[in-house]
C-alpha positions in Angstrom: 177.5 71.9 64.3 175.9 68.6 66.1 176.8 70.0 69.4 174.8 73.2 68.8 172.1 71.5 67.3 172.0 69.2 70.7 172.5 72.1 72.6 169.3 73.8 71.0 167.0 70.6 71.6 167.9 70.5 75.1 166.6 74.4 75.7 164.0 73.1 73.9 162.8 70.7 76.2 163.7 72.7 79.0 161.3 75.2 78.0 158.4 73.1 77.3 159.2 71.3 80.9 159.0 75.0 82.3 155.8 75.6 80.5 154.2 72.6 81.6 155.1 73.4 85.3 154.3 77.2 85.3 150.9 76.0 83.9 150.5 73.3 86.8 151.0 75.6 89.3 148.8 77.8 87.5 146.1 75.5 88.0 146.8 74.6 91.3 147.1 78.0 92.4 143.2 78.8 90.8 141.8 75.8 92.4 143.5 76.5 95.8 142.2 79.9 95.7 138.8 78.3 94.2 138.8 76.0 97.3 140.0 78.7 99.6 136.5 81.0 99.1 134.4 78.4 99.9 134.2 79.1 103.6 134.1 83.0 103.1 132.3 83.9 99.9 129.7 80.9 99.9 128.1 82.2 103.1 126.5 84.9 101.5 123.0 84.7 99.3 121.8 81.7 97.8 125.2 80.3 96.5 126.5 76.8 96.5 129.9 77.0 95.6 132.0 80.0 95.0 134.9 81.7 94.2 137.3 84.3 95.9 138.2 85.8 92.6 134.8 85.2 90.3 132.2 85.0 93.0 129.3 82.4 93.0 130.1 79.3 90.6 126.7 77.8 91.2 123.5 78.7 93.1 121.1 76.8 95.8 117.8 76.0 94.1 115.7 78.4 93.2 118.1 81.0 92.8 119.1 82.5 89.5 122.9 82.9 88.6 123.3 86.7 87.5 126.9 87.9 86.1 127.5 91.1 86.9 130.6 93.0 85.2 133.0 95.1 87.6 135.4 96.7 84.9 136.5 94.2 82.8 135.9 91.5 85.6 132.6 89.4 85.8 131.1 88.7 89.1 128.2 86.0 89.9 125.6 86.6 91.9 122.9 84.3 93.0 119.1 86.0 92.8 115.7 85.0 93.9 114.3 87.0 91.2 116.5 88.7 87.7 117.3 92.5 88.0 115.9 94.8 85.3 116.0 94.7 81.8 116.7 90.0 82.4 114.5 87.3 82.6 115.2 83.9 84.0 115.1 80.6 82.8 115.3 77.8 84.5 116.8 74.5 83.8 117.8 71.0 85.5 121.4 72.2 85.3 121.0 75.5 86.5 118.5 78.9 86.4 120.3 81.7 85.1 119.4 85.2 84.5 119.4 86.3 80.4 119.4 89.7 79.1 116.3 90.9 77.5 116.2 92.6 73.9 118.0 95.8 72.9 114.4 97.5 72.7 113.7 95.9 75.9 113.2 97.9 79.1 112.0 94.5 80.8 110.3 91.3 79.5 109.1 88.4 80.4 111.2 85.8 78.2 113.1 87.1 74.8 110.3 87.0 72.4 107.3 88.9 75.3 108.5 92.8 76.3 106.8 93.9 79.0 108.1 97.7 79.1 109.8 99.4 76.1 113.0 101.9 76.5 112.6 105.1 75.4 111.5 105.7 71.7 109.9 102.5 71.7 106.1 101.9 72.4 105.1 98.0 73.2 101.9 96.5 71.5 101.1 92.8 72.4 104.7 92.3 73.9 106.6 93.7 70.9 108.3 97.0 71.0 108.4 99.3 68.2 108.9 102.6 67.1 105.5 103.0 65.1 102.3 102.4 66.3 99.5 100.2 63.9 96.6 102.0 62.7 94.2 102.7 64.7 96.9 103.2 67.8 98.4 106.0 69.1 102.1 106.3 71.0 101.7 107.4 74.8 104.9 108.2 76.0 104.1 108.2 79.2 103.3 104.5 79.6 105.4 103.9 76.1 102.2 101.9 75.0 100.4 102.0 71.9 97.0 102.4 72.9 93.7 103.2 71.1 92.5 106.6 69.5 89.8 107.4 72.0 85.9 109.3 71.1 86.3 112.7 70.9 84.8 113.1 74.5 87.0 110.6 76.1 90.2 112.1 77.7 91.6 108.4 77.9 89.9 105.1 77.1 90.8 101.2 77.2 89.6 100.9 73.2 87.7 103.0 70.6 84.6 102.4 72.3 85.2 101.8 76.6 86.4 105.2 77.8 88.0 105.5 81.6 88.4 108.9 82.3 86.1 111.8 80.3 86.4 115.1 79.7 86.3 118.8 81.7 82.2 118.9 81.9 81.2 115.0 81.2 80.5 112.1 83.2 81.5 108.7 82.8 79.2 106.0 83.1 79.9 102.2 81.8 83.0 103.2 79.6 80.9 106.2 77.6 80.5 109.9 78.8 77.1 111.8 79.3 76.3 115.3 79.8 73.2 114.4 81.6 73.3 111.3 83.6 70.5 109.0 82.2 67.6 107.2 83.8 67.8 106.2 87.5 71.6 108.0 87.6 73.0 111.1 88.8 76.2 112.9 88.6 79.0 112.6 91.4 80.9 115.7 90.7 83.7 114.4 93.1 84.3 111.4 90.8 82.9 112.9 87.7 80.6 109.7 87.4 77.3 108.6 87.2 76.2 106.7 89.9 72.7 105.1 90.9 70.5 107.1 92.6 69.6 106.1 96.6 66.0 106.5 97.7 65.2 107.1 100.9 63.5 103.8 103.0 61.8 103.7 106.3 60.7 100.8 108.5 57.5 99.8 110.3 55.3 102.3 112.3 55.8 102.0 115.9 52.4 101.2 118.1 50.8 104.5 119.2 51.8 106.2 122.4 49.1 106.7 125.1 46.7 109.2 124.8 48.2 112.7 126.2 47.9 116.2 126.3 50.1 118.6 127.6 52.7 115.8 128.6 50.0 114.6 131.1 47.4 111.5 130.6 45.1 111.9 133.1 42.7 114.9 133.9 41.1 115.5 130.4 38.7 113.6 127.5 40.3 114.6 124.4 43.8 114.0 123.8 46.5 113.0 121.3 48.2 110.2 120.3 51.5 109.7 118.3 53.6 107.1 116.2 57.3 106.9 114.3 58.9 105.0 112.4 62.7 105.0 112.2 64.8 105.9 108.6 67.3 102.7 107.2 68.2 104.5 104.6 69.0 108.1 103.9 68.4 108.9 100.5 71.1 110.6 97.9 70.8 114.3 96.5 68.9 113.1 93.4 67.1 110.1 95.2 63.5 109.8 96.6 63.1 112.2 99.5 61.6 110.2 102.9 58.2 110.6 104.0 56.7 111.7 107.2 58.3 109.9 110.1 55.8 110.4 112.5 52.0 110.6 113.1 49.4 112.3 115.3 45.5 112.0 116.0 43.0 113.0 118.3 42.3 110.6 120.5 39.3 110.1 123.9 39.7 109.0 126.9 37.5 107.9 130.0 37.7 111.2 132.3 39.9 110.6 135.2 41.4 112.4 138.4 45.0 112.6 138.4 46.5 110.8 141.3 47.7 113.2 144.5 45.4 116.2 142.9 43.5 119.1 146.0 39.9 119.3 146.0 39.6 122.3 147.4 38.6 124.3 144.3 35.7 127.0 144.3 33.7 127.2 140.9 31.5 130.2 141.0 28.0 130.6 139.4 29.3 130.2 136.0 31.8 127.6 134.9 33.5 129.5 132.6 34.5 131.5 135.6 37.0 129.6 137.6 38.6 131.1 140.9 42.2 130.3 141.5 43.4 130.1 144.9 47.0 130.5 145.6 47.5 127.4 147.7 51.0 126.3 147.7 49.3 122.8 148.1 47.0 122.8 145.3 47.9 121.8 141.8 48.1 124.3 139.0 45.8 122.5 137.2 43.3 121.5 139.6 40.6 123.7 138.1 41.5 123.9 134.4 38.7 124.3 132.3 39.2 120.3 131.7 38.0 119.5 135.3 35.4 121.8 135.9 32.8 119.1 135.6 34.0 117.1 137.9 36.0 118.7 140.7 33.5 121.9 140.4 30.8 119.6 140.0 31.2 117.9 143.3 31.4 121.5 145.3 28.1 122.7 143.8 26.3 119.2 144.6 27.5 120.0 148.1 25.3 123.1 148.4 22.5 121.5 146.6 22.9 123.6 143.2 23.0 119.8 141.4 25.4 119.0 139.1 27.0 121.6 136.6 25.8 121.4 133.0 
């Protein structure tokens, strides 16, 4: 009876010694493995230390430790910024990345939503599946958002429209049929939107005293001005004035330089004979320069001057 009771204790012991071993190898065996990764897993993102089998153990400042589960395995991964649907805290210890609330599609800290998932609509960071009064759900942005007028299509509050509808214009957050006062409507943007006038700048000086494109070989003339348009005026805007001027203007008779005095006046001035003299100027007896180039031939024969 003693000598299986002895034989008992020492199977016992032997078993505890066995225990205690398997579990120091155990331990050696994770941190050789631990120690191992350094040089292979650690050279990728931001971490610090690592792990062959669990991936980052710590991070580099700045980052954010993310755990991210393959199967029933959790990975770390250090991030500049947290993936969607965490947000990330920071500490002296370390910044880690924290899941955001169930209703959550992302937020900015656990108590501040900043999109909803589906069936939820978020109102001052909170989501929820019913909108307060004086809200209505949009599922598209999965926002409660204000009842808009009747003749807003959408709208920032009850009162500040952003978009009007078919036929209306918009015009400070309300929607006209006629644009008001110094307005008119943009049918491209389906806005109101100040009218432009037209503006013009200073009058030039006047050009010299012409006719025909010439300047010399008559009395009465013309004489012209512009003035150049800085602004062209919209469809509903003031239309520009005249840009340009002309009056009659005199001038002290004078020949034309490199003119042929060889034209014949007859009796009458009225009655002015043309010769066809390659050499002559067209112009040389136009009814302009009768009294003076007809003048001189009749003063030659002693008829005295033309009147």
């Amino acid at each position: 009876m003693q000598l299986q009771l002895i034989t008992f204790v020492l199977i016992i012991l032997h078993c505890m010694d066995y225990t205690g071993c398997q579990q120091h190898s155990s331990s050696r065996h994770r941190q050789h493995k631990q120690i191992s990764g350094v040089s292979s897993g650690c050279q990728q993102g931001g971490c610090l230390t690592c792990s062959d089998y669990n991936g980052c153990l710590s991070c580099k400042p700045r980052f954010f430790m993310h755990l991210e589960r393959i199967g029933m395995k959790q990975i770390g991964v250090c991030m500049t910024s947290c993936p969607l649907g965490f947000y990330g805290t920071r500490s002296p210890e370390r910044n880690t990345c924290t899941k955001c609330r169930s209703e959550c599609d992302s937020c900015f800290n656990k108590n501040f939503c900043t999109r909803c998932r589906a069936g939820f609509y978020l109102h001052l960071g909170k989501c929820q599946e019913n909108c307060s009064e004086g809200l209505v759900r949009s599922d598209a942005q999965r926002e409660c958002i204000p009842k808009c007028p009747a003749d807003c299509e959408s709208c920032v509050n009850s009162e500040t429209c952003t978009r009007c509808r078919t036929g209306l214009y918009q015009l400070s957050g309300r929607c006209h049929r006629v644009c008001p006062g110094e307005y008119e409507p943009n049918d491209k943007l389906m806005e109101c939107t100040s009218q432009v006038h037209c503006q013009v700048g200073e009058w030039s000086e006047w050009n010299p005293c012409s006719r025909s494109g010439r300047t010399c070989g008559f009395k009465r003339g013309q004489e012209t001005r512009v003035r150049q348009v800085l602004q062209y005026p919209s469809p509903f805007g003031n239309p520009c004035p005249d840009i340009s001027e002309i009056r009659e203007c005199l001038v002290k008779r004078r020949k034309c330089p490199g003119w042929s005095h060889s034209c014949r006046c007859l009796k009458s001035p009225k009655a002015i004979n043309r010769r066809n003299d390659s050499e002559q100027s067209p112009n040389c007896c136009s009814r302009e320069n009768v009294s003076s180039s007809c003048e001189t031939v009749q003063n030659r024969r002693g008829l005295g001057p033309l009147k």
